[in-house]
DRENDO-1510 file (C-alpha; in Angstrom, 1 decimal, always signed):
<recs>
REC; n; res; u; v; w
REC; 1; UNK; +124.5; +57.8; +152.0 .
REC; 2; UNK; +127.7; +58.3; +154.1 .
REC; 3; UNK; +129.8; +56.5; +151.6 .
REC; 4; UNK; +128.4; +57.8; +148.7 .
REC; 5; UNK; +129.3; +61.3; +150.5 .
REC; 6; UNK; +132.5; +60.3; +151.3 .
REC; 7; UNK; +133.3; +59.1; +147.7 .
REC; 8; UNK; +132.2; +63.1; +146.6 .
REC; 9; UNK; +134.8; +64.0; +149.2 .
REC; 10; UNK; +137.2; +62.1; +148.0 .
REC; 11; UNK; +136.1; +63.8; +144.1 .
REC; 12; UNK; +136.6; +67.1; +145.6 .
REC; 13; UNK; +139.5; +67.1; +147.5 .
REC; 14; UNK; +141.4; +65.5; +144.2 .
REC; 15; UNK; +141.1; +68.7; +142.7 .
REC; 16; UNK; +144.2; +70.1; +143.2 .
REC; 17; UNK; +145.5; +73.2; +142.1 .
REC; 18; UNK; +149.3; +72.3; +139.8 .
REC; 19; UNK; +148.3; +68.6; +140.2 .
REC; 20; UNK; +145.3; +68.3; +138.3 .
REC; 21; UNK; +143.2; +65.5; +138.4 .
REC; 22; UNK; +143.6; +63.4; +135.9 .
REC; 23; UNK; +140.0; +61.8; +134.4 .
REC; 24; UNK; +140.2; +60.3; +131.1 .
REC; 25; UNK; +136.3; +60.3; +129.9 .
REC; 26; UNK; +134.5; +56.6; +129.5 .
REC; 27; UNK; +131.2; +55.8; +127.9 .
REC; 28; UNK; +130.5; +52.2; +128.6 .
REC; 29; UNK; +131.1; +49.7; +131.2 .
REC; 30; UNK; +133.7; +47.7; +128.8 .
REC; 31; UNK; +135.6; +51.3; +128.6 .
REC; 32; UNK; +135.0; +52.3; +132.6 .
REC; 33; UNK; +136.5; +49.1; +133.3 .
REC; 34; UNK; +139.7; +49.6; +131.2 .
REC; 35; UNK; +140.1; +52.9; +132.6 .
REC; 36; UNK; +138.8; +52.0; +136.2 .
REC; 37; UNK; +141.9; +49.1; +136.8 .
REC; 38; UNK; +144.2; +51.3; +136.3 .
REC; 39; UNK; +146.1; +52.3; +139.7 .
REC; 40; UNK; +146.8; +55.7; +138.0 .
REC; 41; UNK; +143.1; +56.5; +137.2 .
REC; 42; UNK; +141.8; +58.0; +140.7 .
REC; 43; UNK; +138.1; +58.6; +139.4 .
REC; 44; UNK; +135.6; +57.9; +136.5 .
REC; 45; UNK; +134.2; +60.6; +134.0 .
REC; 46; UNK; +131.5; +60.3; +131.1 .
REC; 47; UNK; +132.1; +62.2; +128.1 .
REC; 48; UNK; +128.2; +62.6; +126.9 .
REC; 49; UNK; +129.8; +63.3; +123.6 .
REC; 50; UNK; +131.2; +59.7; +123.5 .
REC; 51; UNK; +128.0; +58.2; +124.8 .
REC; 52; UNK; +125.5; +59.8; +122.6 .
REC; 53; UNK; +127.6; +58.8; +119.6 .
REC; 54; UNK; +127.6; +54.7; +121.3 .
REC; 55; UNK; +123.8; +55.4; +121.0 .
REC; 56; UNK; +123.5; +56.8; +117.7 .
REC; 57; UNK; +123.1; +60.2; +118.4 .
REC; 58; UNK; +124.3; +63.6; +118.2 .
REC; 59; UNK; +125.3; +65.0; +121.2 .
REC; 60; UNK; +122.6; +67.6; +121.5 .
REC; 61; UNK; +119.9; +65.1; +120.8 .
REC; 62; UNK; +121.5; +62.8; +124.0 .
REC; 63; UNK; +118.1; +62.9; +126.4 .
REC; 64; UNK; +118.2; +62.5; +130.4 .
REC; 65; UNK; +117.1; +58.5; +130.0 .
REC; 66; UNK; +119.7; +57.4; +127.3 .
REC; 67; UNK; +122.4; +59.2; +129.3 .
REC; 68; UNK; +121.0; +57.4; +132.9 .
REC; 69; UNK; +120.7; +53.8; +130.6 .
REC; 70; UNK; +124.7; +54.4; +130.2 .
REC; 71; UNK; +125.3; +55.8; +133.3 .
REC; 72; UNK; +123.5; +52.7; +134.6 .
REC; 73; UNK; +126.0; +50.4; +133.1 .
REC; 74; UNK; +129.4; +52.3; +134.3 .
REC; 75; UNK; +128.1; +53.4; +137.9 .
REC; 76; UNK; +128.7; +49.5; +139.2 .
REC; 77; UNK; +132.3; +49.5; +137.1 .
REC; 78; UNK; +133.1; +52.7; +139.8 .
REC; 79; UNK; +131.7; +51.0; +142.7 .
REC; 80; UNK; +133.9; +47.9; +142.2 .
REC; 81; UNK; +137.1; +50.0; +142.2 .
REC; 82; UNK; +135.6; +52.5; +144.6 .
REC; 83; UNK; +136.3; +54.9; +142.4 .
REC; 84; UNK; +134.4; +58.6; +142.6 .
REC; 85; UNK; +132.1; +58.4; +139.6 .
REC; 86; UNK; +131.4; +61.9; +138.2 .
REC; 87; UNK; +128.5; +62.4; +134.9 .
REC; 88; UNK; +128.6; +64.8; +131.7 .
REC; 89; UNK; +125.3; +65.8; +132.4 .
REC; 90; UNK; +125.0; +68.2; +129.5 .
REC; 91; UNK; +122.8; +71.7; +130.6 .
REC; 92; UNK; +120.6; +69.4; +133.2 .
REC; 93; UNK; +117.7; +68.9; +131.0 .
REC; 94; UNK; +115.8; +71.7; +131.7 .
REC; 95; UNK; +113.3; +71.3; +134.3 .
REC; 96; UNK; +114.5; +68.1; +134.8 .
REC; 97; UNK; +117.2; +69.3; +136.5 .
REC; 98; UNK; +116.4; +68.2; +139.9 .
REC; 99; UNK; +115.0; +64.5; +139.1 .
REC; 100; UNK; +117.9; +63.9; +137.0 .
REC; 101; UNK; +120.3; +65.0; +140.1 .
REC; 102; UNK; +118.2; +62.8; +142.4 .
REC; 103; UNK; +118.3; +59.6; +139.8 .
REC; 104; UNK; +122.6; +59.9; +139.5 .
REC; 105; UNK; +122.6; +60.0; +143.5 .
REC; 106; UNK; +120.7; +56.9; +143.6 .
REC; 107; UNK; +122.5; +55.7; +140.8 .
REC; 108; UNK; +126.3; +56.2; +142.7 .
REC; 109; UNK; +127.2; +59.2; +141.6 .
REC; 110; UNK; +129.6; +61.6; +143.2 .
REC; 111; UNK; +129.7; +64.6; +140.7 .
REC; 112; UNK; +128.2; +65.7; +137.6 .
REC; 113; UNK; +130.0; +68.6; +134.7 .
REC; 114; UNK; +126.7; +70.9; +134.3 .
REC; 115; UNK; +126.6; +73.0; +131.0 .
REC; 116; UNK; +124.9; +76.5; +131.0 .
REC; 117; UNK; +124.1; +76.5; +127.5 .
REC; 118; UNK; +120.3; +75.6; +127.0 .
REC; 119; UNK; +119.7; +72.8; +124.3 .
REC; 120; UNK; +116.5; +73.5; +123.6 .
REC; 121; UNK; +117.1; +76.7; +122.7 .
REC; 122; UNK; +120.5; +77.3; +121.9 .
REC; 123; UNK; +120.7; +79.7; +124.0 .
REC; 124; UNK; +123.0; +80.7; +127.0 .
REC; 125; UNK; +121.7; +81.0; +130.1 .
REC; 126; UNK; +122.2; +84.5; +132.1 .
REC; 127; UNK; +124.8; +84.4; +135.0 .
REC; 128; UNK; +122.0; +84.7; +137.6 .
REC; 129; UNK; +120.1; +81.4; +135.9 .
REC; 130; UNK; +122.7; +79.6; +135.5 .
REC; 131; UNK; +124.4; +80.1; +139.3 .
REC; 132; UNK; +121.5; +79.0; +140.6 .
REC; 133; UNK; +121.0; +75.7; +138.6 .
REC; 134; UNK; +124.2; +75.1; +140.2 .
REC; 135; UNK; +122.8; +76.2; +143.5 .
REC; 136; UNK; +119.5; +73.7; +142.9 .
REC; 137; UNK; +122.1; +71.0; +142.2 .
REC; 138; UNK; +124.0; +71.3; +145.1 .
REC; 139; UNK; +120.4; +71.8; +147.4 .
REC; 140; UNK; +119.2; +68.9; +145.8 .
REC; 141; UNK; +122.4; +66.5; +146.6 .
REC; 142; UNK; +122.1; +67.9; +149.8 .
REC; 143; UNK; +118.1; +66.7; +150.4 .
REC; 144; UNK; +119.4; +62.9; +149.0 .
REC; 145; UNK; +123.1; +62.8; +151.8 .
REC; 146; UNK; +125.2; +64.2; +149.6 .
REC; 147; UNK; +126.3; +67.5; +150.2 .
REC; 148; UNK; +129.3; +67.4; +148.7 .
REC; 149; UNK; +128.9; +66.7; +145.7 .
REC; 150; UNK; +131.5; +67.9; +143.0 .
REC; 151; UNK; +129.8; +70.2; +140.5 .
REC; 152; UNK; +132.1; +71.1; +137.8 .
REC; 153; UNK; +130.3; +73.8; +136.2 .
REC; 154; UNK; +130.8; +74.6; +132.7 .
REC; 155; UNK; +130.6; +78.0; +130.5 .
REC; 156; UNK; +130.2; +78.0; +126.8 .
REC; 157; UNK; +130.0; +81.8; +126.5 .
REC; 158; UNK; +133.2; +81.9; +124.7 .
REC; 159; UNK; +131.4; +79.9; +122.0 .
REC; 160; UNK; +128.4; +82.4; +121.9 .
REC; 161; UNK; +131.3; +85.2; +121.0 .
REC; 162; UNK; +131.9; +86.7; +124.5 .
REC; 163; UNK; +134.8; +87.8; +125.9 .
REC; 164; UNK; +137.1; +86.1; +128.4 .
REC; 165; UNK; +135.8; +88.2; +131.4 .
REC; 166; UNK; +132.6; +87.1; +131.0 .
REC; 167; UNK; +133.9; +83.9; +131.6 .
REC; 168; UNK; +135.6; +84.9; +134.4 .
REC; 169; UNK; +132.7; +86.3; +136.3 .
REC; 170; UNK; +130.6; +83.5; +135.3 .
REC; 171; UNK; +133.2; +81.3; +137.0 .
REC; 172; UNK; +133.3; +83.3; +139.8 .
REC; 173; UNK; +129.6; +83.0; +140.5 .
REC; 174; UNK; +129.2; +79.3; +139.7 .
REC; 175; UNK; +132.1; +78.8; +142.5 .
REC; 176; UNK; +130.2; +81.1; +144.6 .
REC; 177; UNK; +126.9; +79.4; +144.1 .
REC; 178; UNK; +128.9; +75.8; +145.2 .
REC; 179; UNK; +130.6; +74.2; +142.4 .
REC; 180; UNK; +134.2; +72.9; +143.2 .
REC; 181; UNK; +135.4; +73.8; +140.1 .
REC; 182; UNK; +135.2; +75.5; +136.6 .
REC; 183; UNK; +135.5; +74.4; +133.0 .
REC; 184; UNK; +135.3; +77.0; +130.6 .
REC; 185; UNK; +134.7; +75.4; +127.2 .
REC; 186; UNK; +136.6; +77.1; +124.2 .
REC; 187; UNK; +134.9; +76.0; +121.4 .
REC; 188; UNK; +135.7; +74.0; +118.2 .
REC; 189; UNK; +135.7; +77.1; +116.2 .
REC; 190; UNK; +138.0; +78.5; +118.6 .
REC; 191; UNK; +140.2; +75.8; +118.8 .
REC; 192; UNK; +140.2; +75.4; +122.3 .
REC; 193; UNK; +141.6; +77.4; +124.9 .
REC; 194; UNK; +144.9; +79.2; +124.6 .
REC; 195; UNK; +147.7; +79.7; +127.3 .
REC; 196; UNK; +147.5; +82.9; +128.0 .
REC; 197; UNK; +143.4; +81.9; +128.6 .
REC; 198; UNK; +144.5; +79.3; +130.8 .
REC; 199; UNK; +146.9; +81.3; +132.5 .
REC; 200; UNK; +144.2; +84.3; +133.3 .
REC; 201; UNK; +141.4; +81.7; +134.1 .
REC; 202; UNK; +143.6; +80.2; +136.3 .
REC; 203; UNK; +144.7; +83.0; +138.1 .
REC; 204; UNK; +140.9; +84.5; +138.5 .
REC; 205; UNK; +139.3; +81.2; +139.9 .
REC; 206; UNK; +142.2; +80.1; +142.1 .
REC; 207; UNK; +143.4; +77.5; +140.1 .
REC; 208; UNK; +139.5; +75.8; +140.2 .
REC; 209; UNK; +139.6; +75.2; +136.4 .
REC; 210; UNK; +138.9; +72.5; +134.1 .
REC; 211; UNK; +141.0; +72.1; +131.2 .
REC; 212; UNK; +140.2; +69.8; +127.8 .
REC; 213; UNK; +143.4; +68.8; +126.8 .
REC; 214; UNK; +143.6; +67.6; +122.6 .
REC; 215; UNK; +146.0; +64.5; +122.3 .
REC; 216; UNK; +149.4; +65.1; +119.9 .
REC; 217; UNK; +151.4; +67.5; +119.3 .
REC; 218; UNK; +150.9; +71.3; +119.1 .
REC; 219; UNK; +148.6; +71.2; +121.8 .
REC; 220; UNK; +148.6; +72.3; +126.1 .
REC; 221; UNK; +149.8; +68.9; +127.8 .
REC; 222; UNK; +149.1; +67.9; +131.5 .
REC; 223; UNK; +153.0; +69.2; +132.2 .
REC; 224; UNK; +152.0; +72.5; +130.9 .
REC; 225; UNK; +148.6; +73.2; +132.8 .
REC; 226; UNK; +149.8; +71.6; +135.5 .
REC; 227; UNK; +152.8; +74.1; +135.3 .
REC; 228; UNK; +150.1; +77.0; +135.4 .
REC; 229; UNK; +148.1; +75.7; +138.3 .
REC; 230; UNK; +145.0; +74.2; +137.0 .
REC; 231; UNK; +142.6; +71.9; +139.0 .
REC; 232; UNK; +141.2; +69.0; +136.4 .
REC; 233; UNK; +142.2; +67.5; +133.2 .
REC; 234; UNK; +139.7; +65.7; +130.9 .
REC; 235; UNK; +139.8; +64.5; +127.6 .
REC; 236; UNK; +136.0; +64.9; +126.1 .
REC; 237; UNK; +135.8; +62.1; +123.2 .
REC; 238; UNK; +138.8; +62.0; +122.0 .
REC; 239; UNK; +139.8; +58.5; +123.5 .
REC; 240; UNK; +136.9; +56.9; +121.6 .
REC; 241; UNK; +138.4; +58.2; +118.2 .
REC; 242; UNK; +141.6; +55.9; +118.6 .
REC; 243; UNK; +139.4; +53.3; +119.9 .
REC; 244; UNK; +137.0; +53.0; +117.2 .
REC; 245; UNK; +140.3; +53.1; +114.6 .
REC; 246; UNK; +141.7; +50.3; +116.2 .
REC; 247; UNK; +138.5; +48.1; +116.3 .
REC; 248; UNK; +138.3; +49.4; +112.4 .
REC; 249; UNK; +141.7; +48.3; +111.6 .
REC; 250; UNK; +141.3; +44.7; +113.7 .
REC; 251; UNK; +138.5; +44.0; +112.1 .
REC; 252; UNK; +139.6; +44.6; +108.7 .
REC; 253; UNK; +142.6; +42.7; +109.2 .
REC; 254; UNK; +140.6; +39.5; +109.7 .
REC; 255; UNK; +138.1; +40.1; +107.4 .
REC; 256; UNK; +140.7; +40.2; +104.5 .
REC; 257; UNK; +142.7; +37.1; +106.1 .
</recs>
């Protein structure tokens, strides 16, 4: 698959240290197109957040064949803008892991964001586990002409009340292990991560770091991560919030016409 390979190329070399890419998270084909014609938009990201919720679901209850049925739908929205199409793929569902790596391949895909929380359980994975899921990823996109593949491998451990250097040598290893970059989640209890975070994340992983950004004000904006040196930019759901309001409000309107 040399141009599927050379579509992962593209994914990783976009990540750029102080000029993040920029990857504002679909979760249908009608979105992926929206986002996909714009020249600015240089790749396509899922949000599984967004797509489990277009399904009915929470989140955690998204399964491997809902989230390929979506993927299914926005993968040919990315191949008609040639657009590197990377895929929330939540913590890899379990031993699925290397089936469901195989299936996005085949599907387009150029990346995945893999989680190293468990969902069946809850809980966290250990450093070594988790590096090497990242490590069977990366063998696995290797087997189907794809070695490289963008991994952006993501902690939770500051949710599960560690501290920031656990993070940091989790990071570490997952970079280690293959993945192009890191995205250490802060948490909605937490309130996301906070500059000086950023700023010591940064620093410790090169500048390979994933950063959620929260729309409006009070919040980190692209200027200011970019400022710091940070690789990636996404958005998580927060597009489909808006969305939905406006489809609300349009709807309304006609309906009391």
């Amino acid at each position: 698959m040399a141009t599927l390979n050379a579509l992962a190329h593209t994914l990783r070399v976009l990540h750029k240290p102080g000029q993040p890419l920029l990857l504002a998270n679909v979760y249908d084909a009608i979105t992926a197109k929206a986002v996909g014609a714009l020249p600015s938009s240089h790749a396509l990201a899922t949000a599984s957040w967004s797509i489990a919720a277009a399904a009915g679901l929470d989140d955690n209850d998204l399964d491997l064949e809902t989230n390929l049925r979506a993927v299914k739908a926005i993968a040919p929205v990315a191949k008609q803008f040639n657009k590197p199409l990377t895929v929330d793929f939540q913590d890899g569902y379990g031993m699925r892991l290397e089936e469901g790596v195989s299936r996005l391949i085949a599907l387009g895909v150029a990346g995945i964001n893999l989680e190293d929380t468990n969902n069946e359980t809850g809980k966290i994975y250990t450093i070594e586990e988790a590096a090497e899921r990242v490590r069977r990823v990366m063998d696995t996109a290797a087997l189907n002409g794809v070695p490289e593949f963008a991994v952006n491998a993501r902690t939770d451990t500051l949710v599960h009340d560690n501290p920031l250097g656990d993070a940091i040598n989790r990071g570490k290893a997952f970079l280690a292990a293959g993945a192009t970059n890191v995205f250490v989640w802060g948490g909605s209890k937490r309130g996301g991560l906070s500059r000086p975070e950023v700023e010591q994340l940064t620093e410790a992983f090169g500048g390979k770091l994933n950063v959620m950004l929260k729309l409006g004000p009070g919040h980190l904006t692209v200027k200011d991560v970019g400022a710091i040196g940070v690789a990636r930019c996404s958005l998580g759901p927060a597009l489909q919030f808006p969305a939905a309001g406006a489809f609300a409000k349009a709807a309304e309107d006609f309906l009391n016409s």
